[in-house]
C-alpha positions in Angstrom: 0.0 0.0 0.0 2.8 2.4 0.8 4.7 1.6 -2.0 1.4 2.0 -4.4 1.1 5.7 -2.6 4.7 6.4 -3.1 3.9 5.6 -7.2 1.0 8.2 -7.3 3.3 10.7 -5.9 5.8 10.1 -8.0 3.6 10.1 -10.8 1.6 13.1 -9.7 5.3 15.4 -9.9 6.0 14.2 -13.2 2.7 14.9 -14.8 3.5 18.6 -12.5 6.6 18.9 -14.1 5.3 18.6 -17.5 2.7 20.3 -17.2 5.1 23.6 -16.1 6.8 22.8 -19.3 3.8 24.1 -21.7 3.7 27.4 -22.5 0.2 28.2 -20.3 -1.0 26.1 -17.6 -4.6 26.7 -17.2 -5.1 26.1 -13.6 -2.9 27.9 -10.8 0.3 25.8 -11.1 1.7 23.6 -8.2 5.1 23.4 -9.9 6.4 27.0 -11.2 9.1 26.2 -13.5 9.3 29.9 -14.6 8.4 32.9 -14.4 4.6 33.0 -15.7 2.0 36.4 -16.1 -1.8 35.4 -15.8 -3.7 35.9 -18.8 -7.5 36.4 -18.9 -10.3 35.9 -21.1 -9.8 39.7 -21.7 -6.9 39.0 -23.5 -7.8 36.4 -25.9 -8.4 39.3 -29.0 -4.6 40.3 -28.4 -3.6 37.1 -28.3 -5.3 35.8 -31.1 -3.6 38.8 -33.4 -0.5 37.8 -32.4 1.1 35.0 -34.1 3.3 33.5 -30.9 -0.1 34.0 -29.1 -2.9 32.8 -30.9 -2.7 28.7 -30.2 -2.8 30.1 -26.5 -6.5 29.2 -24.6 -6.9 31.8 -21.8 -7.5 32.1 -19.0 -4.6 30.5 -17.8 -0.8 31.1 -16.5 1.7 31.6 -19.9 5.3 32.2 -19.7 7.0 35.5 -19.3 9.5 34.5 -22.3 6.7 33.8 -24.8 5.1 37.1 -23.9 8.4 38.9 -24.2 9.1 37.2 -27.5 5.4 37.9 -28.3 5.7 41.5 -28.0 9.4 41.8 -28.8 11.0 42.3 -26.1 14.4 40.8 -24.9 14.8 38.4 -22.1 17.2 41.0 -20.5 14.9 42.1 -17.8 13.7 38.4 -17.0 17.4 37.0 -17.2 18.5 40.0 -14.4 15.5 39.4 -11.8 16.3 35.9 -11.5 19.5 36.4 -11.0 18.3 39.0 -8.2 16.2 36.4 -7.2 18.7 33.3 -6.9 16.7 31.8 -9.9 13.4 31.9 -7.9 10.6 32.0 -11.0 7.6 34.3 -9.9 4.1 35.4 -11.1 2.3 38.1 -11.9 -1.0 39.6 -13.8 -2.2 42.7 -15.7 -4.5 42.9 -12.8 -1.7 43.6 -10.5 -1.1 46.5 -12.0 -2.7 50.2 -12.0 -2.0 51.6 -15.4 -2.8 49.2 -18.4 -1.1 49.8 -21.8 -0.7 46.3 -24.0 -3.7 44.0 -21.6 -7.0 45.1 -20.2 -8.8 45.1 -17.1 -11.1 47.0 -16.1 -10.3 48.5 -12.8 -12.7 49.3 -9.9 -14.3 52.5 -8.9 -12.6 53.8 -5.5 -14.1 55.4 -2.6 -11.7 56.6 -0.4 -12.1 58.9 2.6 -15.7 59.4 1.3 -14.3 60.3 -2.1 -14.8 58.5 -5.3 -12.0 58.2 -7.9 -11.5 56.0 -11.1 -8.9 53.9 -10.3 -5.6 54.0 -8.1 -3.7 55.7 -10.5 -6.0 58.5 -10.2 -6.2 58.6 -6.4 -2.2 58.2 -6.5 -1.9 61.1 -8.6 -4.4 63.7 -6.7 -2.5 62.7 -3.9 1.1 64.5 -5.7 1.8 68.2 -5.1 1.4 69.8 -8.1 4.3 72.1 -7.4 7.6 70.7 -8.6 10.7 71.3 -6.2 13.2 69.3 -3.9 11.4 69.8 -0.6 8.3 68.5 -2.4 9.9 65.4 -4.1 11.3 64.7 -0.5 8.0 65.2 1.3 6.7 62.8 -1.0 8.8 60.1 -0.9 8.5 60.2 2.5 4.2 59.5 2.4 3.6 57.5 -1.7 4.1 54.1 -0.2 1.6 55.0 2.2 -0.8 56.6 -0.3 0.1 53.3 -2.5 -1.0 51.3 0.3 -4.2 52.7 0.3 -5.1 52.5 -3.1 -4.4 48.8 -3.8 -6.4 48.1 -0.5 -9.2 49.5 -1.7 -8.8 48.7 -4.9 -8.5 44.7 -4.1 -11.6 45.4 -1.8 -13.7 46.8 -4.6 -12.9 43.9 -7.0 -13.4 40.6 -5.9 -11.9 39.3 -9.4 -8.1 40.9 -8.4 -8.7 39.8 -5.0 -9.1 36.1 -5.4 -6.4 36.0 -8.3 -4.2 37.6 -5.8 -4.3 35.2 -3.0 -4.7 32.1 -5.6 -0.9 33.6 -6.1 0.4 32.5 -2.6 2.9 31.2 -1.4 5.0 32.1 -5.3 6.3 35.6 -5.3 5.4 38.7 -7.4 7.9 40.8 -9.3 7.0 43.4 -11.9 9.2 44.1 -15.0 9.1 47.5 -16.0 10.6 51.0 -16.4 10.4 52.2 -13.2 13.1 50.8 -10.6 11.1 51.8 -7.9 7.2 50.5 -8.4 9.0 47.6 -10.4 12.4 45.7 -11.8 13.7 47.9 -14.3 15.0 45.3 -16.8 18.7 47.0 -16.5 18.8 48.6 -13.7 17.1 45.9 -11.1 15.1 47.8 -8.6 13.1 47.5 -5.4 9.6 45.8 -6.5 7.7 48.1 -4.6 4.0 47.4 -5.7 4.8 44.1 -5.7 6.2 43.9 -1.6 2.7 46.0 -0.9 0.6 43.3 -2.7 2.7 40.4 -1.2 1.9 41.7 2.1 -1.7 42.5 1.3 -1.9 38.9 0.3 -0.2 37.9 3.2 -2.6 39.8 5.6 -5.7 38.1 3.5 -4.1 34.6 3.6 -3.8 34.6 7.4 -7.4 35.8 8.3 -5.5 39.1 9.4 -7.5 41.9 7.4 -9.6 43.8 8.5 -12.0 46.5 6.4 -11.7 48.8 9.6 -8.2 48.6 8.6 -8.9 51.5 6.0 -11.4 54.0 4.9 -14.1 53.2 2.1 
C-alpha cells in the first residue's frame, strides 16, 4: 500500500513537471518552473492577433518569455531578476497593475475617505503636489508608499476578481518588469519591487485571516 502511494506521488510530480513545461497552464500551477503572467479571457483578441499568441486558450498562466518574444521584447529584464532572485521564478498579472497599456482590465471604482475616484492611478496622482521642487519630491517620498498602500487596498476590496487572483498567487512571489526601478524591476537597472512587496503583504494579511476592512477608509 505504501509503495502503491509512493507511485502516485511520484507520478503526480511528473505529470507537474510537465505540465510547467507548456507554455500556459490553465489552472494555478503547483510546480512553477518559470516565471509566468496570468492571462485572462480579456486578453484572448490580443492574443489571437498575435502569431506567438494565438494557439494560447486563456485564461490561464503563460510564460514571461513567450510574452516577451510575443511583444518583442528581450529576455534582459527576466534573465537579471532571477539572477536578483537566486533563480526563484515568480508570477504576476495585468490585474496587479494600476496603469494598463498592451492588456485590459477593467479597474474598480474607489471610494476613499468618502471620495470617489476612477482607479488608483488617479487617487495616487491627486494625492502629488502639483508644485515641482526638492522639498516637495522629499516630502513625498516620505508618504507615496503609504498613499500606494491605500489605493491597492481598496482597490482589491472593490474587485473581488483581483482579490481572489491575488491570493490564488500565494505562497509564489510577485515581481513586476518595467521602467520604473522603484514600483518595479527595471530590466537594466534591477530595482526594489515596490508594488509588488505591498501586494505580497496585502496577500499575506488576506491569507492569514488578518485583514480587516476597519483597517482602512471606504
Amino acid at each position: 500500500m505504501a509503495q502503491t502511494q509512493q507511485q502516485i506521488e511520484r507520478m503526480r510530480n511528473v505529470l507537474e513537471v510537465m505540465q510547467g513545461m507548456s507554455d500556459l497552464i490553465p489552472h494555478f500551477p503547483t510546480v512553477l518552473d518559470e516565471p509566468r503572467i496570468y492571462l485572462s479571457t480579456a486578453q484572448t483578441d490580443i492574443c489571437r492577433r498575435n502569431p506567438l499568441l494565438s494557439h494560447l486558450v486563456l485564461p490561464g498562466w503563460v510564460k514571461l518569455r513567450l510574452i516577451a518574444d510575443a511583444l518583442g521584447h528581450a529576455h534582459t529584464g527576466i534573465d537579471n531578476a532571477l539572477s536578483c532572485t537566486g533563480q526563484l521564478p515568480w508570477l504576476w498579472a495585468t490585474e496587479f497593475e494600476n496603469v494598463h497599456t498592451t492588456w485590459r482590465f477593467n479597474e474598480p471604482t474607489l471610494t476613499i475617505d468618502g471620495v470617489s475616484y476612477p482607479d488608483c492611478e488617479t487617487y495616487y496622482k491627486s494625492k502629488q503636489n502639483p508644485v515641482h521642487s526638492a522639498a516637495n519630491a522629499a516630502a513625498w517620498d516620505l508618504i507615496k508608499v503609504g498613499v500606494m498602500t491605500k489605493a491597492i487596498t481598496a482597490k482589491f476590496e472593490a474587485s473581488p476578481e483581483a482579490k481572489r487572483l491575488l491570493i490564488s498567487t500565494h505562497p509564489f512571489p510577485l515581481l513586476s518588469i518595467k521602467d520604473d526601478a522603484f514600483w518595479g524591476f527595471h530590466p537594466v537597472r534591477g530595482g526594489q519591487n515596490m508594488l509588488a512587496q505591498l501586494l505580497m503583504a496585502l496577500r499575506k494579511r488576506y491569507v492569514d485571516g488578518t485583514f480587516y476592512r476597519s483597517n482602512y477608509n471606504r
